[in-house]
One Martini backbone bead per residue (centre of mass of N, CA, C, O) as a GRO file, in nm:
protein
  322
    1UNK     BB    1   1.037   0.867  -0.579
    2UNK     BB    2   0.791   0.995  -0.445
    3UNK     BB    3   0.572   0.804  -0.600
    4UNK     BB    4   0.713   0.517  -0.489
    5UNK     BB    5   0.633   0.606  -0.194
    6UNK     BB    6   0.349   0.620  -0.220
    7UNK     BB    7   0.304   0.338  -0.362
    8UNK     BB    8   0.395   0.209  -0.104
    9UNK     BB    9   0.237   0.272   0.125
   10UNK     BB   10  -0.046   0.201   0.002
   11UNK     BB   11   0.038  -0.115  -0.034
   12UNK     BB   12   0.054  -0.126   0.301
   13UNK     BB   13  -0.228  -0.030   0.371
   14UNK     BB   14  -0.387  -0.255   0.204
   15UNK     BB   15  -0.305  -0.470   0.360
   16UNK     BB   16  -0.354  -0.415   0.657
   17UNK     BB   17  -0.660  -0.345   0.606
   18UNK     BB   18  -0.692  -0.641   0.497
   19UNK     BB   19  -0.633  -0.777   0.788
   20UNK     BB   20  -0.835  -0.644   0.950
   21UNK     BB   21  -1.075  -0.744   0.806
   22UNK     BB   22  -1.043  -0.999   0.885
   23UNK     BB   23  -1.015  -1.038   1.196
   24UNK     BB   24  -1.249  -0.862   1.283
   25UNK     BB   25  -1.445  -1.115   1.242
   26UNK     BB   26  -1.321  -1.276   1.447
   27UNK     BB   27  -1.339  -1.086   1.684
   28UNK     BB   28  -1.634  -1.085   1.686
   29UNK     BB   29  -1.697  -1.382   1.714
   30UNK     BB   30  -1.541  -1.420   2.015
   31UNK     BB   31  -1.663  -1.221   2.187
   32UNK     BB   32  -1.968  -1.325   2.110
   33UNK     BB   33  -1.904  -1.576   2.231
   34UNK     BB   34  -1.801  -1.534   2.504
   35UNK     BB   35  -2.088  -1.345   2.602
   36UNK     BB   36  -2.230  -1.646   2.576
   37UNK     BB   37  -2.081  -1.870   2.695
   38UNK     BB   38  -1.881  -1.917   2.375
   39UNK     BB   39  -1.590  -1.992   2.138
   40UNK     BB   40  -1.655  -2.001   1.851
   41UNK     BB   41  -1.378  -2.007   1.635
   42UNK     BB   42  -1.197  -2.345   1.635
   43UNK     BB   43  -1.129  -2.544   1.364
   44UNK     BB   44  -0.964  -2.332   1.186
   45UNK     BB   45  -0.690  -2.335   1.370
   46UNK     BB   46  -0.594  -2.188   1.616
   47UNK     BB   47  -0.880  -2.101   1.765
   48UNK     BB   48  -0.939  -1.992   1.454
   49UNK     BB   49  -0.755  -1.824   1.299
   50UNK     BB   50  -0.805  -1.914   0.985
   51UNK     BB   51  -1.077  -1.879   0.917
   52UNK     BB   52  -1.077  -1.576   0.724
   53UNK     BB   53  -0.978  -1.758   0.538
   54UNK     BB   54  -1.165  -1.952   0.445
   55UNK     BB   55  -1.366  -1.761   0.407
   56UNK     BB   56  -1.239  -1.595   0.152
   57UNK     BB   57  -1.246  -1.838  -0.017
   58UNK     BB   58  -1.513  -1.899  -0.054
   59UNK     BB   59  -1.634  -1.684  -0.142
   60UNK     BB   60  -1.445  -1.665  -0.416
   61UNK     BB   61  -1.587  -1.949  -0.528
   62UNK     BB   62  -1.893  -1.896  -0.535
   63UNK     BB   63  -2.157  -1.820  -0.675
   64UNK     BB   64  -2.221  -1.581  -0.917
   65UNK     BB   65  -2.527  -1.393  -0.885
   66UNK     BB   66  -2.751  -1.286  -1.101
   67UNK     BB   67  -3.049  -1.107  -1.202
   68UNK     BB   68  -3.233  -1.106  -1.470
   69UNK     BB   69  -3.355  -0.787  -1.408
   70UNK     BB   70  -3.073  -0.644  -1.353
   71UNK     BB   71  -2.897  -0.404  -1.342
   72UNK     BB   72  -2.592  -0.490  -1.405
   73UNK     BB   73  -2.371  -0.243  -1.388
   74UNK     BB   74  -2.499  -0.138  -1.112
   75UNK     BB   75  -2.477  -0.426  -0.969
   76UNK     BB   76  -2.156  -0.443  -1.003
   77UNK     BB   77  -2.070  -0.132  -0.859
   78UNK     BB   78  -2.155  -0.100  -0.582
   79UNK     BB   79  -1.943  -0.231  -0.406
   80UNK     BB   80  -1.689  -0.090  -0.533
   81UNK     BB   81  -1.770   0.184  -0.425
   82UNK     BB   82  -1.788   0.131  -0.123
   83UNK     BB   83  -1.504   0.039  -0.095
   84UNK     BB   84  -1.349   0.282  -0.221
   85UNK     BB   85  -1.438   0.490  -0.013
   86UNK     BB   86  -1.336   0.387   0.233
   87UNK     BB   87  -1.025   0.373   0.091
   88UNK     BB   88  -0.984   0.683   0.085
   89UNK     BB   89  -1.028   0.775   0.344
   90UNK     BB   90  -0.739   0.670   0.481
   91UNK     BB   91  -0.540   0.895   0.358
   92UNK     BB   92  -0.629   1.101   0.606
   93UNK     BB   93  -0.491   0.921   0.829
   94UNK     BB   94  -0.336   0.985   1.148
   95UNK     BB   95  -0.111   0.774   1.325
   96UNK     BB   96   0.092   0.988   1.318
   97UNK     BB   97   0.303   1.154   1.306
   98UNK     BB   98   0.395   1.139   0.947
   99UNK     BB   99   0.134   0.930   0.920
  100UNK     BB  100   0.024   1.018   0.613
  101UNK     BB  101  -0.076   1.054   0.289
  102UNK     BB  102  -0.277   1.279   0.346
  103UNK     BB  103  -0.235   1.635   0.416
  104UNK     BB  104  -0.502   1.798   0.468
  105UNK     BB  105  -0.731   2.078   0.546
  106UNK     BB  106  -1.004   1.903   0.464
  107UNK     BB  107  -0.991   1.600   0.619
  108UNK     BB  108  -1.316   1.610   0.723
  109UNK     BB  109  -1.460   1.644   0.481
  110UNK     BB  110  -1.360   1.410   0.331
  111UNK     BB  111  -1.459   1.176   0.503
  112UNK     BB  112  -1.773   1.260   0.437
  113UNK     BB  113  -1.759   1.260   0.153
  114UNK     BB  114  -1.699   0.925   0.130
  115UNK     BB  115  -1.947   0.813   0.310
  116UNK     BB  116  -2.177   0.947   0.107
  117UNK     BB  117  -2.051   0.749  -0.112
  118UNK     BB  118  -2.131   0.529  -0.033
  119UNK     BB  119  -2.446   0.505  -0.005
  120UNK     BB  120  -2.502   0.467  -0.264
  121UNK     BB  121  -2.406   0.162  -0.343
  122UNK     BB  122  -2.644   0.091  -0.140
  123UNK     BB  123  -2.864   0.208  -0.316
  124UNK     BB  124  -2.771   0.057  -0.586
  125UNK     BB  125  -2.808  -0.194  -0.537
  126UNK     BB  126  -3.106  -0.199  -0.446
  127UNK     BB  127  -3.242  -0.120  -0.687
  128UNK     BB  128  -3.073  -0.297  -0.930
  129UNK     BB  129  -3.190  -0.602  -0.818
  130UNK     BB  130  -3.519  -0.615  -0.841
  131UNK     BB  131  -3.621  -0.555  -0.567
  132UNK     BB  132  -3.820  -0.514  -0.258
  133UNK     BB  133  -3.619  -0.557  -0.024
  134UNK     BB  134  -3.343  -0.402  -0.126
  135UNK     BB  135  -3.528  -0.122  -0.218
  136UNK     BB  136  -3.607  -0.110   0.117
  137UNK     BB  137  -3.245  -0.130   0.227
  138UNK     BB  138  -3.205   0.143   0.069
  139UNK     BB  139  -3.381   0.361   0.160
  140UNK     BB  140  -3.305   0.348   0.452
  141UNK     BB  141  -3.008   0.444   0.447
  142UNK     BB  142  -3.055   0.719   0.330
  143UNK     BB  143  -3.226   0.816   0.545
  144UNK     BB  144  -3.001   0.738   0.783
  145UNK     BB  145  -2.725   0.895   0.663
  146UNK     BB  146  -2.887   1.160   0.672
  147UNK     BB  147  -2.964   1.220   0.952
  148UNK     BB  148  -2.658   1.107   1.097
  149UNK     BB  149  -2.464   1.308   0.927
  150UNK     BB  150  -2.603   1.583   1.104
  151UNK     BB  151  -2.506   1.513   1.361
  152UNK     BB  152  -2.226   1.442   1.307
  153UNK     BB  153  -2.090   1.700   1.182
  154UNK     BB  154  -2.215   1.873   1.475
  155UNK     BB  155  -2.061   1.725   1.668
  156UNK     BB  156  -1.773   1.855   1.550
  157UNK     BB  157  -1.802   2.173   1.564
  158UNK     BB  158  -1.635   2.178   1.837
  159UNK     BB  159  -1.400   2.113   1.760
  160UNK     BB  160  -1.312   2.283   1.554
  161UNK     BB  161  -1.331   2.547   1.757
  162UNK     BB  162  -1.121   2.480   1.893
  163UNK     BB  163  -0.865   2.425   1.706
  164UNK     BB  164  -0.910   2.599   1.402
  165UNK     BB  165  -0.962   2.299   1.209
  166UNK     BB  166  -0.959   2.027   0.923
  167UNK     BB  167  -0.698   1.928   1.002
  168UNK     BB  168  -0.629   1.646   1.159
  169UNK     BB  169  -0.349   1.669   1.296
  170UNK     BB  170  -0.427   1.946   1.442
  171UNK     BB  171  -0.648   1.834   1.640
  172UNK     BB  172  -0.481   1.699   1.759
  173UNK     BB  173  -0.264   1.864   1.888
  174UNK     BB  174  -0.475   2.063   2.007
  175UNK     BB  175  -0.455   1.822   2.252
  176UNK     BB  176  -0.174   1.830   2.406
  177UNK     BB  177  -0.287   2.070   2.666
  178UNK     BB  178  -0.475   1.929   2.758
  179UNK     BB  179  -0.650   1.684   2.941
  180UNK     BB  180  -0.477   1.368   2.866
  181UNK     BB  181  -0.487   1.474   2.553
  182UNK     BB  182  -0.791   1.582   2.526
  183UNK     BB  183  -1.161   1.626   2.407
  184UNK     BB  184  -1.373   1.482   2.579
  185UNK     BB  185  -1.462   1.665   2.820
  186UNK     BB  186  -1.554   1.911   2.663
  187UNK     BB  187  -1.702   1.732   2.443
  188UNK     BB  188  -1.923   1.520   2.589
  189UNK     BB  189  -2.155   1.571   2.376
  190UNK     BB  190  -2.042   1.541   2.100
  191UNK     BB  191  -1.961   1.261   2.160
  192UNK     BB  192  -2.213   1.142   2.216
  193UNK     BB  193  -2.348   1.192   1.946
  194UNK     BB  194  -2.133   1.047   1.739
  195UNK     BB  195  -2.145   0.760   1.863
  196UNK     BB  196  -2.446   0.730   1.785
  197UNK     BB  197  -2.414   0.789   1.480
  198UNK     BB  198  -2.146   0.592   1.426
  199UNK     BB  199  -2.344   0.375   1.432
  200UNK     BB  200  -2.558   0.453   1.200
  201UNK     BB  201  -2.375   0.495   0.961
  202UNK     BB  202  -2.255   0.185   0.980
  203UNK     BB  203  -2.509  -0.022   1.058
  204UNK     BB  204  -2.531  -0.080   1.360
  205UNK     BB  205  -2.618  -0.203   1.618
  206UNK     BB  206  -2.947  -0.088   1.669
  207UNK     BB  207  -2.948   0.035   1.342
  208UNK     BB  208  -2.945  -0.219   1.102
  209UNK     BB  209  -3.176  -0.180   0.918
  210UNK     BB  210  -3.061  -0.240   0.611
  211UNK     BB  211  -3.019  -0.539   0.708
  212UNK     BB  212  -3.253  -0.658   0.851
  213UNK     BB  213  -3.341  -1.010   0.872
  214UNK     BB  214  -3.594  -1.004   1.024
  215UNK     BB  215  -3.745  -0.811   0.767
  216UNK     BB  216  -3.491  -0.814   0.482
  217UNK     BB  217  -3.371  -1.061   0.509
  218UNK     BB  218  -3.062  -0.844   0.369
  219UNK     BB  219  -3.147  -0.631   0.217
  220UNK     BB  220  -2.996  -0.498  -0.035
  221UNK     BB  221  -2.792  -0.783  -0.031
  222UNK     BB  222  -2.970  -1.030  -0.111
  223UNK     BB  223  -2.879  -1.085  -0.363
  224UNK     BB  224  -2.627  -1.154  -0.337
  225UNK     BB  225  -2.285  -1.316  -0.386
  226UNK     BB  226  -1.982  -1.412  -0.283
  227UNK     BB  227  -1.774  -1.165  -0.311
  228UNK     BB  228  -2.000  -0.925  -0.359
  229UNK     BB  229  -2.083  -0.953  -0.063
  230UNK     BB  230  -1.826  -0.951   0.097
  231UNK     BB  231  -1.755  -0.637   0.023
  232UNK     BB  232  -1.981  -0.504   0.185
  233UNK     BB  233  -1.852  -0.562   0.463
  234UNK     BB  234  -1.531  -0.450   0.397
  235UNK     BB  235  -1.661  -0.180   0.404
  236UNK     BB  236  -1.803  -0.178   0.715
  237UNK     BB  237  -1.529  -0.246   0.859
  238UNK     BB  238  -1.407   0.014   0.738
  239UNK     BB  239  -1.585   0.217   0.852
  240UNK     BB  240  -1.546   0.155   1.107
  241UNK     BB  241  -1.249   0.239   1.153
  242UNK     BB  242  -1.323   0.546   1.047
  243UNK     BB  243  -1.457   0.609   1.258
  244UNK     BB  244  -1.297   0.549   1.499
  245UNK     BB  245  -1.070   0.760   1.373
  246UNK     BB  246  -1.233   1.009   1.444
  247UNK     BB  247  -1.285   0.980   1.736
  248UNK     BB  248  -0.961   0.952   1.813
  249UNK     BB  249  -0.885   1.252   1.699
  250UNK     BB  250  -1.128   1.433   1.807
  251UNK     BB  251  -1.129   1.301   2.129
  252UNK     BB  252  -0.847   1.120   2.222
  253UNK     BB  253  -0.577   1.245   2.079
  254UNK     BB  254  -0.451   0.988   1.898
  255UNK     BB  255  -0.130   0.951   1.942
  256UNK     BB  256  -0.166   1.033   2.198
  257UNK     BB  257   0.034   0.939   2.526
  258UNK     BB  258   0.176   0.898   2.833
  259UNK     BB  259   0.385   0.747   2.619
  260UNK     BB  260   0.619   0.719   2.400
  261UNK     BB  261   0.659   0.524   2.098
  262UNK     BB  262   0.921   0.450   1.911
  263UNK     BB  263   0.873   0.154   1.772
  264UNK     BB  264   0.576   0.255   1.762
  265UNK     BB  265   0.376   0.531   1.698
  266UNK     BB  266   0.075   0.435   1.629
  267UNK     BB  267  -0.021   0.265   1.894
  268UNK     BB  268  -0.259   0.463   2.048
  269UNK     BB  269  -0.421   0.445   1.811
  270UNK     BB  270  -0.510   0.157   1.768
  271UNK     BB  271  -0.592   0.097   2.062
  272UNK     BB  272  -0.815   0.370   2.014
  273UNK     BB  273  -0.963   0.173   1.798
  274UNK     BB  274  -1.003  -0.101   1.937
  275UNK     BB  275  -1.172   0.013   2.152
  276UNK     BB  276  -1.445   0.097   1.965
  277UNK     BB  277  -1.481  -0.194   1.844
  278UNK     BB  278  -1.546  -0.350   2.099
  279UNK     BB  279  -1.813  -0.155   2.150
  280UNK     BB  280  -1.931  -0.268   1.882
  281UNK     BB  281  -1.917  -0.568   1.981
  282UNK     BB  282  -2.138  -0.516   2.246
  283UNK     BB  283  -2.361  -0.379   2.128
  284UNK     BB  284  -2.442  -0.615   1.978
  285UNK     BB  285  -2.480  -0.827   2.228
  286UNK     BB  286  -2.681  -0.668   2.389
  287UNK     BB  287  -2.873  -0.481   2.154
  288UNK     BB  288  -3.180  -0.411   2.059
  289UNK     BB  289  -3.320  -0.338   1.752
  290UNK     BB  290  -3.478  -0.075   1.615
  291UNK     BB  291  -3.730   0.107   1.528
  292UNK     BB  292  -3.780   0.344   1.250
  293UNK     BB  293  -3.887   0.551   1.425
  294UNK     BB  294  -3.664   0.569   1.644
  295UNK     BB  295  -3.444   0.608   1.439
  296UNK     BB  296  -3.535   0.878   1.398
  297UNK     BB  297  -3.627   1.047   1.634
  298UNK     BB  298  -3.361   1.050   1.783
  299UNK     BB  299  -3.217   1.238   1.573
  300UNK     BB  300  -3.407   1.468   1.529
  301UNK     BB  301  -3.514   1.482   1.880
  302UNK     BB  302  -3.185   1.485   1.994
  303UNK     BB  303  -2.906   1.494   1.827
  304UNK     BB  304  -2.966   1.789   1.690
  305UNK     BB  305  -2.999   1.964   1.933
  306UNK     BB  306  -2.748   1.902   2.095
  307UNK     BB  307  -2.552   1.969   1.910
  308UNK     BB  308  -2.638   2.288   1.875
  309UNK     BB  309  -2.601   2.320   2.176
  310UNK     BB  310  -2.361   2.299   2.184
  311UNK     BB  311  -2.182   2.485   2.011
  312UNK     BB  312  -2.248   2.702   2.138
  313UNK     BB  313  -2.152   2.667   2.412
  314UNK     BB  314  -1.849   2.648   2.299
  315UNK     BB  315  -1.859   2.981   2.150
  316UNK     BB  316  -1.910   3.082   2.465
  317UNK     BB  317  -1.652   2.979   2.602
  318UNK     BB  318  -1.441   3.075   2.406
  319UNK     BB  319  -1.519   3.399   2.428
  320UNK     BB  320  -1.493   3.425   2.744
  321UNK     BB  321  -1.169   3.276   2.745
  322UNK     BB  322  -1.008   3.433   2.500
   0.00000   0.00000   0.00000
């Protein structure tokens, strides 16, 4: 029985989460567009809601091309890779108090290690395609991942060292007695770090280097097309959300809010998720992308040492007030 509702909850996630990520689309194209002061996807349903129906049927029937001196095998699993480990990532997110799939004790380094997993992935796009462009929009990412994975990573261990926890539930609860329910303000150089971090983890603007099109055609995935193009994009979708729910777990306080709501307690979750994607999406529609030195300078010159300033910090007033 207990198998049975394990495998009922898992259904119901991969459900939701894709239909997250068809509208994410939908959504980022509506703000960007009213933004532009213009109205977005307006043609297919009202106001253009069917439109993310649309893009995966089409998507769905198009021509998929493989090239002819590409690695067949590692062609076809790199988005595959890309998409298993972001839906993996989701298992150990607490949407709510006993809303998690797996509360395990450390469960922020298992979402480290699946998000480092999804970069092979891009890495093997790039290689399998035989492509010259593929190949070096596939090496900017690990160079890009390796990087801002060290600050991202250096920027939550002063939660850790607050809540005294790697397992995500834990880490809301100990902020439950902060002020506001966050550690927002004890941690605001963390939280600084982390979302610039969090920016280039997932390839968002103005960090968007591995597929930057006006350099390298579409990067990585330049050869692809149909479907497995698509794949690429509903994992970036889902990275978006996985690193927001990091961000709200570590930083905003999860689940808690100024009140509780019984008949969906995930509200606050949700809202504070969907804070974040706003915020991706406001901000590709603002920043020009950076020079490949500029993003490389930021990582290594200013976010890691900012980092471990923090930490010491942390540590340092954790045990004056002990």
């Amino acid at each position: 029985m207990d198998i049975l509702l394990m495998l009922l909850w898992i259904v119901i996630l991969v459900v939701v989460i894709m239909l997250h990520v068809a509208y994410a689309t939908y959504f980022e194209r509506k703000i960007i567009g009213h933004m532009q002061v213009r109205l977005g996807p307006m043609r297919v349903g009202w106001h253009g809601l069917l439109q993310p129906i649309a893009d995966g049927v089409k998507s769905f029937f198009k021509e998929d091309i493989i090239p002819e001196n590409a690695d067949r095998s590692t062609f076809l699993a790199a988005p595959i890779i890309c998409l298993t480990a972001m839906m993996t990532a989701l298992a150990v997110l607490p949407f709510a108090k006993g809303w998690v799939l797996a509360d395990i004790d450390i469960g922020l380094l298992f979402i480290f290690a699946m998000s480092s997993l999804a970069s092979y992935g891009v890495v093997l796009a790039g290689w399998s395609s035989n492509s010259k462009y593929s190949f070096l929009g596939g090496m900017r990412s690990m160079a890009q991942v390796i990087s801002y994975e060290i600050s991202m990573g250096l920027s939550l261990v002063g939660v850790m060292l607050l809540a005294g926890s790697l397992n995500l539930s834990a880490i809301v609860e100990a902020q439950g007695d902060r002020f506001l329910g966050m550690y927002l303000l004890p941690q605001c150089i963390g939280f600084f770090v982390f979302f610039i971090s969090m920016l280039a983890e997932t390839n968002r603007v103005p960090f968007d280097l591995p597929e930057a099109e006006t350099e390298l055609v579409s990067g990585y995935s330049t050869e692809y097309s149909g479907m497995r193009y698509a794949i690429f994009f509903m994992a970036e979708y889902i990275g978006m959300m996985v690193m927001a729910s990091i961000g709200t777990v570590c930083f905003l306080g999860g689940w808690n809010g100024p009140f509780p709501v019984p008949f969906f307690p995930p509200l606050w979750f949700v809202l504070k998720v969907y804070l974040f994607m706003f915020v991706f999406i406001w901000i590709r529609a603002t920043l020009p992308r950076y020079r490949y030195d500029q993003l490389m300078g930021l990582g290594w010159k200013l976010l890691i040492p900012l980092a471990l300033a923090n930490i010491v910090l942390t540590a340092c007033l954790k045990a004056i007030l002990a």
